[in-house]
Structures are given as C-alpha cells and as structure tokens.
TIFI-545858 format. One record per residue (C-alpha): residue number from 1; residue in three letters; x, z, y. Coordinates in steps of 0.02 Angstrom, whole numbers, plus 50000, padded with zeros to 5 digits. Last residue first. Layout:
N
ATOM   nr  rest      u      w      v
ATOM  NUM   Ala      X      Z      Y
...
***
This chain:
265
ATOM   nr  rest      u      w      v
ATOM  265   Unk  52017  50417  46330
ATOM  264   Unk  52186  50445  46228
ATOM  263   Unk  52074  50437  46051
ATOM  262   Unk  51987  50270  46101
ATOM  261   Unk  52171  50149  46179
ATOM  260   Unk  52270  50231  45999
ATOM  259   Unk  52131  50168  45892
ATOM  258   Unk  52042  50016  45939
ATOM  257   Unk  52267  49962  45978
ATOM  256   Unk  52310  50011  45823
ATOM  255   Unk  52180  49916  45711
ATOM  254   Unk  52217  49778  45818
ATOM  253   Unk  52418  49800  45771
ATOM  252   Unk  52352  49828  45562
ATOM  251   Unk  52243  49684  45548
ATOM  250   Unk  52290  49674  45364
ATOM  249   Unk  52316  49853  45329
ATOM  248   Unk  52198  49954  45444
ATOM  247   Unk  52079  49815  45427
ATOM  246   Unk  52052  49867  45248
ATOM  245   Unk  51889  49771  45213
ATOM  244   Unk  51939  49600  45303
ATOM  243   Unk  51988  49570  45465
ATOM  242   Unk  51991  49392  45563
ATOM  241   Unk  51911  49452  45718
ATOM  240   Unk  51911  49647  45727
ATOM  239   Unk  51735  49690  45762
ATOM  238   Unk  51712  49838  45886
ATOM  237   Unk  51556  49956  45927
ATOM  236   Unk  51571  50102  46011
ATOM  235   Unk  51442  50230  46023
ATOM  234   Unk  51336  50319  46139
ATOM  233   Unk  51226  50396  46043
ATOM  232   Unk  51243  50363  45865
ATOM  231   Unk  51123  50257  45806
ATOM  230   Unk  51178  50102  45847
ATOM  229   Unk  51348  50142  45816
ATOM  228   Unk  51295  50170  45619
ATOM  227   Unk  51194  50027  45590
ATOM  226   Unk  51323  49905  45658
ATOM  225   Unk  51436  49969  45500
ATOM  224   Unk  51302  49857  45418
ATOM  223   Unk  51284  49720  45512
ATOM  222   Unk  51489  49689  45515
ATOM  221   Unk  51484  49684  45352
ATOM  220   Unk  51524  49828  45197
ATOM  219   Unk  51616  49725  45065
ATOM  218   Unk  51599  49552  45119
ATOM  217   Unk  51709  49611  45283
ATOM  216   Unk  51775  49463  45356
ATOM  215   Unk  51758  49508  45537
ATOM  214   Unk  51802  49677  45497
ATOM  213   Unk  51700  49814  45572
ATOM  212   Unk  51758  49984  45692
ATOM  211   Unk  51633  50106  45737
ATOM  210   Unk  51727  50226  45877
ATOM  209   Unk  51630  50389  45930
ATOM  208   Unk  51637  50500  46076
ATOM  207   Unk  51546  50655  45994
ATOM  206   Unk  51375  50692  46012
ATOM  205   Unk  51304  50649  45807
ATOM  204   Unk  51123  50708  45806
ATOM  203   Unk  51071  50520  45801
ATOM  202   Unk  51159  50514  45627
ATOM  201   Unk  51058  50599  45543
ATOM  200   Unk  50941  50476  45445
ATOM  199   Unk  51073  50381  45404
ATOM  198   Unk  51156  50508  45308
ATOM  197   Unk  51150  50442  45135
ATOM  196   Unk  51287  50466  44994
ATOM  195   Unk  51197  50491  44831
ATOM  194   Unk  51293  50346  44742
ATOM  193   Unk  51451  50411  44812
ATOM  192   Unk  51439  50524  44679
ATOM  191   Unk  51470  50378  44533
ATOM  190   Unk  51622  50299  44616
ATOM  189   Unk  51708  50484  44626
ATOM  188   Unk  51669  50523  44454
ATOM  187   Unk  51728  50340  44374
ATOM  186   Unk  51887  50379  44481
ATOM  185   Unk  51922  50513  44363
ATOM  184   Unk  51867  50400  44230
ATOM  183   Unk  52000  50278  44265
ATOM  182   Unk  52132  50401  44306
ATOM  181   Unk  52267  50288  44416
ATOM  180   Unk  52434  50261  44354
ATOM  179   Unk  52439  50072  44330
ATOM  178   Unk  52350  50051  44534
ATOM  177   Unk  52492  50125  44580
ATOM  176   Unk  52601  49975  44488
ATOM  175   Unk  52469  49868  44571
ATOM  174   Unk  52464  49931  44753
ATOM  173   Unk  52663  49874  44749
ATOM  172   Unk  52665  49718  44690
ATOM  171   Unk  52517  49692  44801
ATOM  170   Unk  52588  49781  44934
ATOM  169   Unk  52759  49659  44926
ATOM  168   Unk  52629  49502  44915
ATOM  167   Unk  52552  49563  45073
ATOM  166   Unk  52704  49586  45161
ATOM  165   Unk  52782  49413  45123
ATOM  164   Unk  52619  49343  45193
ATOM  163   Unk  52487  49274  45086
ATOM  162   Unk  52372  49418  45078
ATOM  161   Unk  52385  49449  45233
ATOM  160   Unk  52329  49285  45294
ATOM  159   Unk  52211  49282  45154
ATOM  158   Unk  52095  49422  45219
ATOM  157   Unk  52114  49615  45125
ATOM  156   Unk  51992  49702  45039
ATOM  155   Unk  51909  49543  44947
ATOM  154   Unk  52032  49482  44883
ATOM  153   Unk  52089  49606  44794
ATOM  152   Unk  51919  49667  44701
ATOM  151   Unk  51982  49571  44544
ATOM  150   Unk  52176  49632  44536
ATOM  149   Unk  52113  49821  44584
ATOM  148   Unk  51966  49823  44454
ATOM  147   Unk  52094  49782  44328
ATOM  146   Unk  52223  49898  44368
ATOM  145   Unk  52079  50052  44361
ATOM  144   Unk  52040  49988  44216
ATOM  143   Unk  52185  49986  44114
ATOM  142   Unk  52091  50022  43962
ATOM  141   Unk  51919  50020  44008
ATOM  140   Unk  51819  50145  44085
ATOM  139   Unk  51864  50099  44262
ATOM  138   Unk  51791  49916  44232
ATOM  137   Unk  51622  49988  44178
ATOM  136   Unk  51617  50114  44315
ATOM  135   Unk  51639  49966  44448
ATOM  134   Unk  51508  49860  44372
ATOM  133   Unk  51412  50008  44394
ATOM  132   Unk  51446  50068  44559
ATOM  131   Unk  51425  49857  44629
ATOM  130   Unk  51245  49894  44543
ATOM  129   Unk  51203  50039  44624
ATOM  128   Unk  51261  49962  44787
ATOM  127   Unk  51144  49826  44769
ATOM  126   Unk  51001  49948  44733
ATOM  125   Unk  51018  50049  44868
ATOM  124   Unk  51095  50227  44873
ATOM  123   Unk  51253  50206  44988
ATOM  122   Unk  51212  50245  45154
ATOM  121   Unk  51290  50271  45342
ATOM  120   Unk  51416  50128  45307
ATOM  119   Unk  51600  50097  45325
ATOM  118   Unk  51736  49995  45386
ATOM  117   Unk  51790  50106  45494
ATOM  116   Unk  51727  50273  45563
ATOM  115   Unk  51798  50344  45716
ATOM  114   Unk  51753  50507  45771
ATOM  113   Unk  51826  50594  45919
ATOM  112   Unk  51841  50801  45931
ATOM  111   Unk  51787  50872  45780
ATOM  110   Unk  51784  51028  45702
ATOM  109   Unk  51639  51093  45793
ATOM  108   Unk  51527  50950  45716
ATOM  107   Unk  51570  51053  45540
ATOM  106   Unk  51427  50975  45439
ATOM  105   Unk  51363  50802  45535
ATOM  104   Unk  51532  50767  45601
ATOM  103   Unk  51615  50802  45427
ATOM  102   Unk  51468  50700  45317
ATOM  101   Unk  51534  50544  45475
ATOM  100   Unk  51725  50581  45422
ATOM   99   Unk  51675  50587  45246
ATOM   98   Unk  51558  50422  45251
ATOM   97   Unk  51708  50352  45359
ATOM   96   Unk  51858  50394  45205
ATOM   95   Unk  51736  50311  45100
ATOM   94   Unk  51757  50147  45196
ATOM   93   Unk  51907  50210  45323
ATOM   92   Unk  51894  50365  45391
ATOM   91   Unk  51970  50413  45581
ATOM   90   Unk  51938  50587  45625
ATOM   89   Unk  52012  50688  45781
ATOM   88   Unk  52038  50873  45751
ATOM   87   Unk  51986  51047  45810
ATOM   86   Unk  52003  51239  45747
ATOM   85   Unk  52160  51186  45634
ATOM   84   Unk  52212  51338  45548
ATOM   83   Unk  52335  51222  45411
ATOM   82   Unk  52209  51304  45251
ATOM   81   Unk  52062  51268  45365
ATOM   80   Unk  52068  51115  45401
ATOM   79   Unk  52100  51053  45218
ATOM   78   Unk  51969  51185  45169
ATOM   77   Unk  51863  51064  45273
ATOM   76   Unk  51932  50894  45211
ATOM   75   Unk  51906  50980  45036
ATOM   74   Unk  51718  51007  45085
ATOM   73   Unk  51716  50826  45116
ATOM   72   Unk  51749  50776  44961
ATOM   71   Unk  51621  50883  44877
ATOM   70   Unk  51505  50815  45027
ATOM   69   Unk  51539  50636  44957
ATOM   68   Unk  51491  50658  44793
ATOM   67   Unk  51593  50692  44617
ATOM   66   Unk  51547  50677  44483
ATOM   65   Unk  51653  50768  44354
ATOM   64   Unk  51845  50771  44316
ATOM   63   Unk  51888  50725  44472
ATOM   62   Unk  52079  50719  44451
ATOM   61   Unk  52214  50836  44547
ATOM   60   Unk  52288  50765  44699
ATOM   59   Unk  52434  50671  44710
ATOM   58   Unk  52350  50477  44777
ATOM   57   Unk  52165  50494  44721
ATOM   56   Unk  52038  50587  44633
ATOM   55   Unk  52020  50722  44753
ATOM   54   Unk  52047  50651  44924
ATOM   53   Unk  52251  50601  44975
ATOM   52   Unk  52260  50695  45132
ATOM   51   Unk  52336  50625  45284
ATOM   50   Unk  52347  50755  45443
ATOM   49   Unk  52439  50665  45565
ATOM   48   Unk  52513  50755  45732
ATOM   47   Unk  52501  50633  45870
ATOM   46   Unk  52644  50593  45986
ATOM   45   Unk  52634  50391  46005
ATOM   44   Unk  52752  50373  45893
ATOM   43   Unk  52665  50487  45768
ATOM   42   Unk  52515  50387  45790
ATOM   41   Unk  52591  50239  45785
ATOM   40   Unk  52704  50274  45609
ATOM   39   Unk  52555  50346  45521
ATOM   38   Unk  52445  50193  45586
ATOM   37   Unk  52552  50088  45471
ATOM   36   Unk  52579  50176  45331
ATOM   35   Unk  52399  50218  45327
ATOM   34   Unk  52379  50153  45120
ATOM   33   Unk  52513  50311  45089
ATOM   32   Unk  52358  50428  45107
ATOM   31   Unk  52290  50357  44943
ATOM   30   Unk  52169  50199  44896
ATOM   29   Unk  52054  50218  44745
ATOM   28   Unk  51904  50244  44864
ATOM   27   Unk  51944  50235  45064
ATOM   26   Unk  52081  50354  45136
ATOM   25   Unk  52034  50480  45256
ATOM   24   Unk  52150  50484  45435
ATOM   23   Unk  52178  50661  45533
ATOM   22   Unk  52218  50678  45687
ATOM   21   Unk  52303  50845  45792
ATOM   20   Unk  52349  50836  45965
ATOM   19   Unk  52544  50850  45962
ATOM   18   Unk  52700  50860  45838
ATOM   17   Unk  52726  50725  45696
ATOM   16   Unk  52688  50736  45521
ATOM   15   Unk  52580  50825  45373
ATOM   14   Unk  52564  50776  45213
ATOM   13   Unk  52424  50792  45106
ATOM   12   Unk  52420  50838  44898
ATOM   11   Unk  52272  50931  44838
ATOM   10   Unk  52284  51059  44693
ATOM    9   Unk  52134  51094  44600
ATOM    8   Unk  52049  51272  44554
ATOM    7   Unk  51897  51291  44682
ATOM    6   Unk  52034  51244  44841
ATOM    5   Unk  52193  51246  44801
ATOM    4   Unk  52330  51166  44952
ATOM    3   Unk  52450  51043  44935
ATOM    2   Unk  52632  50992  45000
ATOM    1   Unk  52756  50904  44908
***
C-alpha cells in the first residue's frame, strides 16, 4: 500500500492514471475509496489521481490529538511534496473543501483549479459547535463511530440513492468501515475543525474556481457554500438539483460532468 511519514505517522494514498495531475480530499469519516466514481472518470478521461485518505481516516495512522484543518492540510502538502508534484488541481469535498480552500490560501503556487464541494469557508459558530459536540459524544461511545454513521445517513446522501440497489450495497458496505473506525481519533479531527475559518481570506484566492452545492444539502446548504464563490473572484457557482451532502456519490454523473467540463477549460 503506498504511504508516506510525515512528523512520525504513516499516510496511506494511492496514486492512478497517467496525465495532468488532480488530487480529490475526502470529507470527515469518509476515505479516498468514497471517490470511486470520479476515480474511474478522471482516469478515463487521462488524469492522474492523487487520493489520500487524511489523518484519521481510511489507512492512515490515527489522530491521536486535535487535530485542525491546517494540520491536515500540511499532510496534503508533504503529500505533494513526497510524489515532486510542483502543481495540481484540487477538488475537496465538505472537509476535504476547507483543506483544498486552507491549500489555495497557503501554497496558492501549488494549485492550478480549485473546486470546493459541499463545503463552507467557516466552522466556528455556535450551531456548528454544537453539531461537533453531539458528534464527539457519539464517537466516544462504544461503537460510535457506527452509530454516528447509521444516524447522520440520511442526511449525506438523497433518498433516490439511498434506495437504489447501489445505495443499499454502500450502506452495507460504509457500515462494516464505519465498525473499524477510531472513535476518539475521529473525536480529534471533529474537534479541530472547530477553529476552521478562512472567510475572511478568501478574496485573495486567483485561481479558476468551481463551488459546487447540493440541492438537498441540510448539512452545509446551498447559501452557505454560496458564501465562498461570492467571494472568490471570479467564481463558479453550481447547485446540483436533487443532491444531497455527498453529491459525488449520489449525483455522481452531474458531479462528473461540473468536474471534468471546469478542469479541461
């Protein structure tokens, strides 16, 4: 399996495909296998895929203290680094998008086009505060992280999905991951997003960028990711009709087509 070390911990990624490099961020508790499906585009469409699983997730070593957003995205960056990549394309999905826009903001060098789905430029009200605290509660628990999975499912995805044959076989699937995951490692990750606020940055962001929202988003709206494109200069703005929180995965051909049509302009 492949991995890198950065400050002691081994991070899992996996590399495929020949061609302009992109890489895609996972969103919290997820893993780099939750882009199946723009994995097998990309590379189709002759990309090379970066896909790490963050600290905390998927292969990688536990958090085993709090954990914030630029921690995570100084692995993205040691990432980079470790496979010599001067210059990349960044697509981040929920937490995956506060590390791809934290990446844009640190290392703006690195990046070629941003696109940030599903996501938010801040995370330190007082609703989200509470949503990280009902969160570290469950993950602290035996069998947390399974239980926070099963209640917070639908929500993430929209019932269509969720219904299908391939929704019930991710289920199935998501939950026997979701048995293995390190509740109080993912406690660490929950609690450091709580610091995560860039909004007042963003309008030093140049690069051609993509905001992509989910319809059906009760997680992070439509209103909210509009926040970030409007202050970006120059931004897209997109709402996939019908999507939920992880449009990759249940609106997965529109997802596609946002992405594919904005990184070959």
């Amino acid at each position: 399996m492949p991995h890198f070390e950065r400050d002691g911990r081994r991070l899992h990624y996996e590399l495929l495909g020949r061609g302009d490099p992109v890489m895609l961020i996972h969103g919290f508790t997820n893993a780099g296998w939750s882009w199946m499906n723009q994995v097998a585009a990309l590379v189709f469409a002759g990309y090379s895929v970066i896909v790490p699983d963050l600290r905390g997730h998927g292969l990688s070593d536990p958090a085993t203290d709090v954990t914030t957003v630029d921690d995570l995205t100084r692995d993205v960056i040691g990432l980079l680094d470790h496979l010599a990549l001067e210059r990349v394309s960044v697509c981040g999905l929920s937490l995956g998008g506060m590390i791809a826009l934290t990446l844009a903001l640190e290392q703006p060098q690195r990046i070629d086009r941003l696109v940030v789905a599903n996501s938010r430029a801040a995370f330190n009200d007082p609703a989200t505060a509470d949503l990280v605290a009902g969160w570290v509660e469950m993950f602290c628990q035996p069998g947390g992280p399974l239980k926070r999975f099963q209640a917070t499912w639908p929500v993430m995805l929209n019932a269509a999905y969720r219904q299908s044959s391939a929704g019930r076989a991710t289920f199935a699937t998501w939950c026997r991951l979701a048995e293995r995951h390190n509740g109080s490692s993912l406690a660490n990750v929950a609690l450091g997003m709580r610091a995560f606020d860039v909004a007042g940055r963003l309008r030093t962001i140049t690069h051609p960028t993509l905001v992509i929202a989910g319809e059906e988003d009760k997680l992070f709206p439509p209103a909210v990711a509009r926040e970030v494109s409007n202050a970006v200069a120059g931004a897209r703005f997109t709402v996939i009709p019908g999507a939920a929180h992880i449009s990759s995965l249940d609106s997965a051909e529109a997802f596609n087509t946002c992405l594919l049509d904005f990184i070959a302009d």
